[in-house]
TITIRO-282390 format. One record per residue: chain; x, y, z negated of N, C-alpha, C, CB in turn; residue in one letter. Coordinates in Angstrom, 2 decimals, m for minus. Each point is the difference from the previous one (the first is absolute). Glycine has a CB too. Layout:
// TITIRO-282390
<doba ch="A" n_c1="X" n_c2="Y" n_c3="Z" ca_c1="X" ca_c2="Y" ca_c3="Z" c_c1="X" c_c2="Y" c_c3="Z" cb_c1="X" cb_c2="Y" cb_c3="Z" aa="A"/>
...
// end
This chain:
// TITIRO-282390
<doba ch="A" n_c1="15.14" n_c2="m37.77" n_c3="26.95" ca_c1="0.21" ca_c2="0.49" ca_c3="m1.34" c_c1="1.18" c_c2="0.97" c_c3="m0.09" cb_c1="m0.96" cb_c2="m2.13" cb_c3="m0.85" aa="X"/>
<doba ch="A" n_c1="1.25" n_c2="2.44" n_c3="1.98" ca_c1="1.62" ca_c2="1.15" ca_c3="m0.45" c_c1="m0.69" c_c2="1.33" c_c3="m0.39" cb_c1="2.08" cb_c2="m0.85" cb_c3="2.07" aa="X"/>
<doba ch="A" n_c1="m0.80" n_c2="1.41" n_c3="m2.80" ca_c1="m0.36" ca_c2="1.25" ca_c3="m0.75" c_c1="m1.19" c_c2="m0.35" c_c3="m1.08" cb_c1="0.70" cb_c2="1.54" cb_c3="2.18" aa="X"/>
<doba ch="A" n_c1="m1.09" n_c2="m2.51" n_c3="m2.82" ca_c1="m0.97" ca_c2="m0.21" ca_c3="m1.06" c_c1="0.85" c_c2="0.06" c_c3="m1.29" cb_c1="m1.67" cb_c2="m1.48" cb_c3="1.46" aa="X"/>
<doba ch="A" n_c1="0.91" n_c2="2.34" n_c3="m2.32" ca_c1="0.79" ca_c2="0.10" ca_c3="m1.14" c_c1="m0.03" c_c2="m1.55" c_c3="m1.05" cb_c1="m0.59" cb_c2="2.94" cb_c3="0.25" aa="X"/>
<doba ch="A" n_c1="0.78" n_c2="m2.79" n_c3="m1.39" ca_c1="m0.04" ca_c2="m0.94" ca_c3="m0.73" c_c1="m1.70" c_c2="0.14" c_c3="m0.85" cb_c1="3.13" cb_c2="m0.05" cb_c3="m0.04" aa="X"/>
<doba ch="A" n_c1="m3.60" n_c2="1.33" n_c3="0.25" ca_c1="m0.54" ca_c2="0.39" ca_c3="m0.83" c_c1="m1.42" c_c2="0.08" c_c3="0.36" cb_c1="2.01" cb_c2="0.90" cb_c3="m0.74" aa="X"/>
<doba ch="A" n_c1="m2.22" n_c2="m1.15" n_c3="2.46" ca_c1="m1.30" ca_c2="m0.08" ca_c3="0.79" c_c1="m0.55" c_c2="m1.57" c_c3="m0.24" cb_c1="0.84" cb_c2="1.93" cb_c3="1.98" aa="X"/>
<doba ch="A" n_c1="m2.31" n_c2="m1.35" n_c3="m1.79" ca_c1="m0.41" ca_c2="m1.73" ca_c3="m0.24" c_c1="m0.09" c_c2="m0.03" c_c3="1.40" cb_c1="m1.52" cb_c2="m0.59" cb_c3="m2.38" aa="X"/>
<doba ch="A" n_c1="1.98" n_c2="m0.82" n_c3="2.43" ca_c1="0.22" ca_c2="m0.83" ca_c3="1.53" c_c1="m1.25" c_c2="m0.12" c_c3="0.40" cb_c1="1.96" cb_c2="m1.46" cb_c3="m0.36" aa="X"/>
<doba ch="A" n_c1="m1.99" n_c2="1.19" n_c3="1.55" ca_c1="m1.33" ca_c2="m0.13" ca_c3="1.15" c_c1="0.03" c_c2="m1.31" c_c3="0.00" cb_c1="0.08" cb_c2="1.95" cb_c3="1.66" aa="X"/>
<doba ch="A" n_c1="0.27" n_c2="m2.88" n_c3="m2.29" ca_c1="m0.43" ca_c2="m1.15" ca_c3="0.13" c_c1="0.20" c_c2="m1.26" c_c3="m1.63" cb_c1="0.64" cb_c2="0.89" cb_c3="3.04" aa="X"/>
<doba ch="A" n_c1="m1.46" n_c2="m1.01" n_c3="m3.35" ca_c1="0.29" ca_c2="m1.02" ca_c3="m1.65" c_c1="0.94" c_c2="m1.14" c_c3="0.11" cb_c1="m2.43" cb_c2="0.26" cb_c3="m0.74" aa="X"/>
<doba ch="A" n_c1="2.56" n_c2="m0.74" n_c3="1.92" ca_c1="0.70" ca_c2="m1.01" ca_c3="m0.42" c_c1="1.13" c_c2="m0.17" c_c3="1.29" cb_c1="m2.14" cb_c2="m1.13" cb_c3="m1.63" aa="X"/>
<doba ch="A" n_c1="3.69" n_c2="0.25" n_c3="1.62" ca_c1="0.41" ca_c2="0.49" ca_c3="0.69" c_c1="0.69" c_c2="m1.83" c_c3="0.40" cb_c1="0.02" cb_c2="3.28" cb_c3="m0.85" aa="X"/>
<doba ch="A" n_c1="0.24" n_c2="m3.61" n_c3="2.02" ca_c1="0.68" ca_c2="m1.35" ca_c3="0.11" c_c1="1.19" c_c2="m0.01" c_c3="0.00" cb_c1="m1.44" cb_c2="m0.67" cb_c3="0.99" aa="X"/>
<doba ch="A" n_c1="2.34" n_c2="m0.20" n_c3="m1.02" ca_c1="1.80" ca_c2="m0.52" ca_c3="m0.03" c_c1="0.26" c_c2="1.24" c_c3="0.52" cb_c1="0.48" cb_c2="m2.75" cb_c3="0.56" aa="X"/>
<doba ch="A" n_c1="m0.46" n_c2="2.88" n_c3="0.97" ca_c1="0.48" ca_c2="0.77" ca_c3="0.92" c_c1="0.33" c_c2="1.07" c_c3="m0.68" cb_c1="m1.11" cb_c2="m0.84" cb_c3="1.73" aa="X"/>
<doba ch="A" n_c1="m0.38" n_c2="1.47" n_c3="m2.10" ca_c1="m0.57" ca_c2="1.75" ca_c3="0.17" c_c1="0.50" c_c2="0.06" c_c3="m1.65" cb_c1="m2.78" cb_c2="0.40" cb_c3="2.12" aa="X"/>
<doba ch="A" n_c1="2.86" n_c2="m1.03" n_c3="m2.93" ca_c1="0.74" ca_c2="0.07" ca_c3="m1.62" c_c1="1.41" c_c2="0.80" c_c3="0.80" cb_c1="m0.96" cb_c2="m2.85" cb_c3="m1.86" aa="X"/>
<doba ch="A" n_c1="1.86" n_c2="1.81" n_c3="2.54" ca_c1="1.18" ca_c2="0.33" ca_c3="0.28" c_c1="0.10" c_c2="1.27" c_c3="0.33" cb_c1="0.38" cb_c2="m1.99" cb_c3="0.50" aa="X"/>
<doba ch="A" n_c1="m0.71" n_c2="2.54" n_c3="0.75" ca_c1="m0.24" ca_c2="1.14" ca_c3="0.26" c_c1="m0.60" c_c2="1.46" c_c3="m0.90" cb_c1="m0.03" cb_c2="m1.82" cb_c3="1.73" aa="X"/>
<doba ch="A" n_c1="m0.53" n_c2="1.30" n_c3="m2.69" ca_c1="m0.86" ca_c2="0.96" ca_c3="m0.63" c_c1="0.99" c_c2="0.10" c_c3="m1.24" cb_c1="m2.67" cb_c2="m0.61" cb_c3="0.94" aa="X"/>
<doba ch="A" n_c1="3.37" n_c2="0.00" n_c3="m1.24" ca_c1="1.35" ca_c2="m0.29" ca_c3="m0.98" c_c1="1.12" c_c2="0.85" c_c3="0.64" cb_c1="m0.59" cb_c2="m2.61" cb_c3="m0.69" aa="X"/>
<doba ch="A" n_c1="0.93" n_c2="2.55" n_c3="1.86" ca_c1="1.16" ca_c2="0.81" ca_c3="0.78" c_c1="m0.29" c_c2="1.17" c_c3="0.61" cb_c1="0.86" cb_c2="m1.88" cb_c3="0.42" aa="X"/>
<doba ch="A" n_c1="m2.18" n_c2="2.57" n_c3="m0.35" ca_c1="m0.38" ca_c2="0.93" ca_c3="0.25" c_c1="m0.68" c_c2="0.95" c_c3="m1.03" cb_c1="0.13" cb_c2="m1.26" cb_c3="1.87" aa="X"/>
<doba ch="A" n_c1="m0.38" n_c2="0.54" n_c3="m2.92" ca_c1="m0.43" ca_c2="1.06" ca_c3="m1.01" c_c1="1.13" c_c2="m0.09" c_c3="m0.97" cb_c1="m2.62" cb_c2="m0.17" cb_c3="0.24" aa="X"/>
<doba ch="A" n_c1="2.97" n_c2="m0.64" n_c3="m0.62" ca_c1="1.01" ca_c2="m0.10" ca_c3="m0.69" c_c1="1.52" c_c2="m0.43" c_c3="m0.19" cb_c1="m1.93" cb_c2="0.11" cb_c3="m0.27" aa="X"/>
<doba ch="A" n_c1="1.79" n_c2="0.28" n_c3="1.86" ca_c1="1.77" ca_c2="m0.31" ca_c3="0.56" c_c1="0.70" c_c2="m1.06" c_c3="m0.91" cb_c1="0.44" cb_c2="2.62" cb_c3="0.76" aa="X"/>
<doba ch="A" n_c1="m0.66" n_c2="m4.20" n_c3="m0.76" ca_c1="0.11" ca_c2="m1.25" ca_c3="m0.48" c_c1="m0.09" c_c2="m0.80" c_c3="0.68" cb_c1="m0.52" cb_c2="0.51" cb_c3="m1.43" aa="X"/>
<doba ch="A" n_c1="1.36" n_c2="m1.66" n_c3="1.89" ca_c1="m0.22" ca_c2="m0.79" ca_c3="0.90" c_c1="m0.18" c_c2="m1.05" c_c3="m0.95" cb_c1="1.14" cb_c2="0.96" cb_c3="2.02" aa="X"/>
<doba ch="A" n_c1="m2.44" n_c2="m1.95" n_c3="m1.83" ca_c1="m0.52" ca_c2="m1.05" ca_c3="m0.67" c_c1="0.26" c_c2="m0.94" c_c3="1.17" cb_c1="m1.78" cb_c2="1.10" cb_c3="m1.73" aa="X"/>
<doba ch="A" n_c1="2.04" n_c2="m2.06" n_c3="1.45" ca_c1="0.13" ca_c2="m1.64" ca_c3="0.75" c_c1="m1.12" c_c2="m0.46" c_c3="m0.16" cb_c1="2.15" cb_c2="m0.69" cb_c3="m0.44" aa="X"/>
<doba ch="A" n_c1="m2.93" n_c2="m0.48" n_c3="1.24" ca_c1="m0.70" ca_c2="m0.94" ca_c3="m0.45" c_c1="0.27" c_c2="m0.80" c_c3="m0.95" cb_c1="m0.50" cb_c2="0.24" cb_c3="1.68" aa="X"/>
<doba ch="A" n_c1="1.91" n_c2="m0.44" n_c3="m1.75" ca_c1="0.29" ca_c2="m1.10" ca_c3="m1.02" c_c1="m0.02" c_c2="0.68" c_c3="m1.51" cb_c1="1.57" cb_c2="m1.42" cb_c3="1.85" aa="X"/>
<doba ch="A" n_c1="m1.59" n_c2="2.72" n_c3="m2.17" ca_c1="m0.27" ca_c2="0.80" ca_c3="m1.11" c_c1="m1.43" c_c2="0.03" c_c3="0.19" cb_c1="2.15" cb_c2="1.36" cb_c3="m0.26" aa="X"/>
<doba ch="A" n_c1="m2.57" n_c2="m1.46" n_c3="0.87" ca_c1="m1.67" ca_c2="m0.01" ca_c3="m0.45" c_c1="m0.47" c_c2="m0.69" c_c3="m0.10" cb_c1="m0.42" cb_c2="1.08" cb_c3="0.58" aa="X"/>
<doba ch="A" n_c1="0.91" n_c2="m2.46" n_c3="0.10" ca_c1="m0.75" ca_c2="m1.42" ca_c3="m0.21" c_c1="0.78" c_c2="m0.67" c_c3="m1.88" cb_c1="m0.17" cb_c2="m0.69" cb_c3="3.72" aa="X"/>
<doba ch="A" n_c1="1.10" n_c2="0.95" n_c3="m3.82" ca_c1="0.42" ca_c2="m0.05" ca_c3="m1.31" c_c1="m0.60" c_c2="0.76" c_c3="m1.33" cb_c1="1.79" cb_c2="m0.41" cb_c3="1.47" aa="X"/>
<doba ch="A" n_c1="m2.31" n_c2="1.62" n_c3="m0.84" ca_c1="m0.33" ca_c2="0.69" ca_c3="m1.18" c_c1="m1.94" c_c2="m0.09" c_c3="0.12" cb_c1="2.78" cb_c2="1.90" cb_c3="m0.05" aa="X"/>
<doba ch="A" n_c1="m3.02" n_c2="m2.77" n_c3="0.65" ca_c1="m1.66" ca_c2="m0.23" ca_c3="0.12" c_c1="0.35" c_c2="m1.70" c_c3="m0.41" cb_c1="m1.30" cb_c2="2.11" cb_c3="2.39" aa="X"/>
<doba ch="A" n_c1="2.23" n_c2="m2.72" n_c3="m2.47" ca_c1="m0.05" ca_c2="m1.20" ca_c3="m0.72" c_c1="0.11" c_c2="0.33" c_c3="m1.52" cb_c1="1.01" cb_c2="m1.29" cb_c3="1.99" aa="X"/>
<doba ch="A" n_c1="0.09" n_c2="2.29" n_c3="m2.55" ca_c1="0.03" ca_c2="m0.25" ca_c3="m1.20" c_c1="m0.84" c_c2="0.96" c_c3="m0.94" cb_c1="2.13" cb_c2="m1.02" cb_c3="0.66" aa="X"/>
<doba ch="A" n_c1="m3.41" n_c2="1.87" n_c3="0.17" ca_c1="m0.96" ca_c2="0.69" ca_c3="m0.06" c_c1="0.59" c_c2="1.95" c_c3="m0.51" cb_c1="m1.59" cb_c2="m2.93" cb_c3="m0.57" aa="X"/>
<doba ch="A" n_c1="2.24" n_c2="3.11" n_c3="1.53" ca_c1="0.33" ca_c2="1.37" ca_c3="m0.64" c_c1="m0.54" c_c2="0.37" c_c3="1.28" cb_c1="2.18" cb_c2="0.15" cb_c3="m1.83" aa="X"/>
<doba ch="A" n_c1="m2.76" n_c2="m0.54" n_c3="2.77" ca_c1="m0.66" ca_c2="0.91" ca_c3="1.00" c_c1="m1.36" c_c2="m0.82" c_c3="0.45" cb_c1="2.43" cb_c2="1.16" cb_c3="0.92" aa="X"/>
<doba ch="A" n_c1="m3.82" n_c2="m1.09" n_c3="m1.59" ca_c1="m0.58" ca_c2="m0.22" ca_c3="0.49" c_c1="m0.19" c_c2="m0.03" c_c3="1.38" cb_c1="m0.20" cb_c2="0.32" cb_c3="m1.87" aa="X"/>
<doba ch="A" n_c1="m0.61" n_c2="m1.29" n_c3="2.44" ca_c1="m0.96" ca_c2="m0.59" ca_c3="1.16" c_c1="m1.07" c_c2="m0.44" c_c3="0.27" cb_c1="1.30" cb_c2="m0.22" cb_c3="0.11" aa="X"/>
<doba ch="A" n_c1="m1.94" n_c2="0.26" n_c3="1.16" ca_c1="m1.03" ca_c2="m0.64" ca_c3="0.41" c_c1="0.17" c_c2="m1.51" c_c3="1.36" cb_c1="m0.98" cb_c2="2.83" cb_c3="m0.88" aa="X"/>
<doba ch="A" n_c1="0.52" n_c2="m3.27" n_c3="0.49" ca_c1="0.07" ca_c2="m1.13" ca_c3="1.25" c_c1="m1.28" c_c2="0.29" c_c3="0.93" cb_c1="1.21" cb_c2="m2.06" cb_c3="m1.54" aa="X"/>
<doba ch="A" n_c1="m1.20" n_c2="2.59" n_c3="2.61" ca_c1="m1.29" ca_c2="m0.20" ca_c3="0.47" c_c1="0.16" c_c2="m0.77" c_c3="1.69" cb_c1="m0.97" cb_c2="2.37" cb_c3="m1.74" aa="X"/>
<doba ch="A" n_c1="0.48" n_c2="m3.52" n_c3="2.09" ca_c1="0.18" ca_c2="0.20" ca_c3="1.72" c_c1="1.56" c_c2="m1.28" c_c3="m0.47" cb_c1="m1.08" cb_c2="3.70" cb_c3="1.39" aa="X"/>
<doba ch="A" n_c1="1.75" n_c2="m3.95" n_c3="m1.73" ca_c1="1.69" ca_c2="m0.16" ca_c3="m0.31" c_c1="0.90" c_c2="1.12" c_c3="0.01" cb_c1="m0.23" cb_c2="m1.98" cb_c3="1.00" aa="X"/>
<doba ch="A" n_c1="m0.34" n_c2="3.23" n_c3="m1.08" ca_c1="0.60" ca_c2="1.22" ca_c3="m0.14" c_c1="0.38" c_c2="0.45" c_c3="m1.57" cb_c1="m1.32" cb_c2="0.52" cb_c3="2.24" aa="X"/>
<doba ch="A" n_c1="2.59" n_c2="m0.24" n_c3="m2.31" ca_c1="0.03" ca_c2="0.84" ca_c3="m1.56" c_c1="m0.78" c_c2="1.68" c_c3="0.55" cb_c1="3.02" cb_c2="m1.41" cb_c3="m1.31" aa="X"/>
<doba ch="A" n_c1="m3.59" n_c2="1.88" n_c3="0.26" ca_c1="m0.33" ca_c2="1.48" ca_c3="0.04" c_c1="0.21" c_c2="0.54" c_c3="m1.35" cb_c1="m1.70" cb_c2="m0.24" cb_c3="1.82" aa="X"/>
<doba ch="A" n_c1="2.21" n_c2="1.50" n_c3="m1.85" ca_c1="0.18" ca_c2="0.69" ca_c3="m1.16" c_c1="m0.45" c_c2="1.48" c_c3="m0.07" cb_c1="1.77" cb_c2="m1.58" cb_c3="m0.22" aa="X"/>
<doba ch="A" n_c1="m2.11" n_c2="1.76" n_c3="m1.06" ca_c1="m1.02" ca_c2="0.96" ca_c3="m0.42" c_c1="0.66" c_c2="0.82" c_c3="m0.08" cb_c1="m1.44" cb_c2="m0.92" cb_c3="m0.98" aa="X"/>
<doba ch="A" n_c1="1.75" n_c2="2.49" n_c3="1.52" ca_c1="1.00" ca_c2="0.62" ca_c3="0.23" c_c1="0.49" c_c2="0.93" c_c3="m1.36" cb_c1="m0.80" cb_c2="m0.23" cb_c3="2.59" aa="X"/>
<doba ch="A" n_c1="m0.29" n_c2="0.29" n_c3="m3.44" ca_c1="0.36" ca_c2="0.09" ca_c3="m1.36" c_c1="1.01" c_c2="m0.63" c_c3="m0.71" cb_c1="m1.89" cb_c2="0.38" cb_c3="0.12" aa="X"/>
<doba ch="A" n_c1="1.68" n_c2="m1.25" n_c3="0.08" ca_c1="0.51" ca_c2="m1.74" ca_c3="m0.46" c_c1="1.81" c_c2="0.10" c_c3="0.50" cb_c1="m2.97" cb_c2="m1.76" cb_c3="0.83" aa="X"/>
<doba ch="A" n_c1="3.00" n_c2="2.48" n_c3="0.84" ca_c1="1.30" ca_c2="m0.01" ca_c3="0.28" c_c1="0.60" c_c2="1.29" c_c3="m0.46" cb_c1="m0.39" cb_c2="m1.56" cb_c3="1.85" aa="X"/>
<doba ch="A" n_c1="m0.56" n_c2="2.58" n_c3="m2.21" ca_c1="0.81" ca_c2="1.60" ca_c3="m0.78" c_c1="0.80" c_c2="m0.62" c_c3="m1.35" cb_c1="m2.31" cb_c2="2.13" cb_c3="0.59" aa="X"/>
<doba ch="A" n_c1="1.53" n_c2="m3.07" n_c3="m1.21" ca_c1="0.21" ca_c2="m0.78" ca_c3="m1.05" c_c1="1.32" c_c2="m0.51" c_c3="m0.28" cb_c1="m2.11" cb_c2="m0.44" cb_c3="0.37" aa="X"/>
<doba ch="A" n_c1="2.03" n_c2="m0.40" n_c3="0.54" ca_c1="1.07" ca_c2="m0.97" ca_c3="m0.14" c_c1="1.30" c_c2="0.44" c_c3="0.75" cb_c1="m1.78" cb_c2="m1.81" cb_c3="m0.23" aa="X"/>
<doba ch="A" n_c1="1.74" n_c2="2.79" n_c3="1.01" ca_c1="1.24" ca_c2="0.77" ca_c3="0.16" c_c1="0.57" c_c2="1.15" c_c3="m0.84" cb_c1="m0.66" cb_c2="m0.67" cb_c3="1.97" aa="X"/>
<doba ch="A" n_c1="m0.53" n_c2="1.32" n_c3="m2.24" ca_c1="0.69" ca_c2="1.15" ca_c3="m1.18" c_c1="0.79" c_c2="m0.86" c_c3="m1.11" cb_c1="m2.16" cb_c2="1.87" cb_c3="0.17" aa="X"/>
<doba ch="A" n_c1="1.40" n_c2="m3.60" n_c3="m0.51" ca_c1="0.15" ca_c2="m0.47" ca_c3="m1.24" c_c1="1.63" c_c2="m0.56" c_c3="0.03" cb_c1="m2.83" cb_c2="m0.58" cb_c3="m0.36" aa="X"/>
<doba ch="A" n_c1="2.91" n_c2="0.01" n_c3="1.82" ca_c1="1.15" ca_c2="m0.44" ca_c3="0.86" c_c1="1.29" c_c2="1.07" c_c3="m0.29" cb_c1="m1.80" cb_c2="m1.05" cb_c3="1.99" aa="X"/>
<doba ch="A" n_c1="1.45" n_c2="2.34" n_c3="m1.72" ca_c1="0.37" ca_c2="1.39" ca_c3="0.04" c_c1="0.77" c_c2="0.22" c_c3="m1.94" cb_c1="m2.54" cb_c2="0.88" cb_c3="2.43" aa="X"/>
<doba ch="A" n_c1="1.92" n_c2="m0.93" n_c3="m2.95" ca_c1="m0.30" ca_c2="0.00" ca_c3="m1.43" c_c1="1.71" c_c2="m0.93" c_c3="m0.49" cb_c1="m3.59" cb_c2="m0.09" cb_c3="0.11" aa="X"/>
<doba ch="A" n_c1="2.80" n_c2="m1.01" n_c3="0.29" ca_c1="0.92" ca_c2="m1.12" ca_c3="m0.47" c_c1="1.23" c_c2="0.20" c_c3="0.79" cb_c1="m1.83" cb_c2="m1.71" cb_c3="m0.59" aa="X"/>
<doba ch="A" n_c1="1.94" n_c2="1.90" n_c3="1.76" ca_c1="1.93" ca_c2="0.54" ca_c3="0.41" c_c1="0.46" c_c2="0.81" c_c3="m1.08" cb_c1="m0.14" cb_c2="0.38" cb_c3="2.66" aa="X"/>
<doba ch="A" n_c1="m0.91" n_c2="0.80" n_c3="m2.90" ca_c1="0.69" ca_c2="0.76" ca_c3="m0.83" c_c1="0.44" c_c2="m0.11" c_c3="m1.36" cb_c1="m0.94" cb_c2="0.94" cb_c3="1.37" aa="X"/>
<doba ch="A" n_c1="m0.17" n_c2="m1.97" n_c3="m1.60" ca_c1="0.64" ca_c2="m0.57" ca_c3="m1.75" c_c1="1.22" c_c2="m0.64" c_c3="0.16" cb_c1="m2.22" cb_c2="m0.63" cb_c3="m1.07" aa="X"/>
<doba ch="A" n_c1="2.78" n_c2="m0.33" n_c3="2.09" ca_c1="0.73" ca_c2="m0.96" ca_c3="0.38" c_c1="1.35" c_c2="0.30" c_c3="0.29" cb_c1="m1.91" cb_c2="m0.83" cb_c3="0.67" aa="X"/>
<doba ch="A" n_c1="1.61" n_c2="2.28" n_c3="m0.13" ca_c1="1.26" ca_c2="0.76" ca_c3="0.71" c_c1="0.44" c_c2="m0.35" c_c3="1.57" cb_c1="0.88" cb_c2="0.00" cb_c3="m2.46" aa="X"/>
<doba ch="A" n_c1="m2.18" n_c2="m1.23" n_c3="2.77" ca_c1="0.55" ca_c2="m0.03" ca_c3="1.66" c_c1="m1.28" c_c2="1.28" c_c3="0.65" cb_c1="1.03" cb_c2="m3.43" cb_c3="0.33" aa="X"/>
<doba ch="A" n_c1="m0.09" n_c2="3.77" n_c3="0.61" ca_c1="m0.86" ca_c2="1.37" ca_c3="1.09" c_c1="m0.42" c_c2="m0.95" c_c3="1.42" cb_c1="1.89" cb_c2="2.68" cb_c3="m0.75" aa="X"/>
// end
């Protein structure tokens, strides 16, 4: 995924733990934790899928919840 804008649709719909992380720090220079994602798919601000015992996420779903993530620093005043 390097050099992918924000603005291309991805080659793939859905994305696991791992490839979220990566696809978070490479498109949008953000480093996400697991423990920020397993928190924010408990208290439902980032949808999921369970499939297999795997979380998967709809990569829409993660433009979502980071711009929204994004959003809210800025109301908040943390960067």
């Amino acid at each position: 995924m390097s050099n992918m804008s924000a603005l291309e649709k991805p080659k793939r719909q859905f994305l696991n733990m791992e490839s979220l992380i990566v696809f978070a720090e490479e498109v949008y220079d953000l480093p996400v934790s697991k423990i920020s994602i397993y928190r924010s798919v408990k208290n439902g601000s980032l949808p999921a899928l369970k499939a297999n015992g795997r979380l998967l996420f709809r990569i829409t779903d993660i433009q979502k919840w980071i711009e929204g993530e994004a959003y809210a620093a800025d109301e908040t005043g943390i960067a």
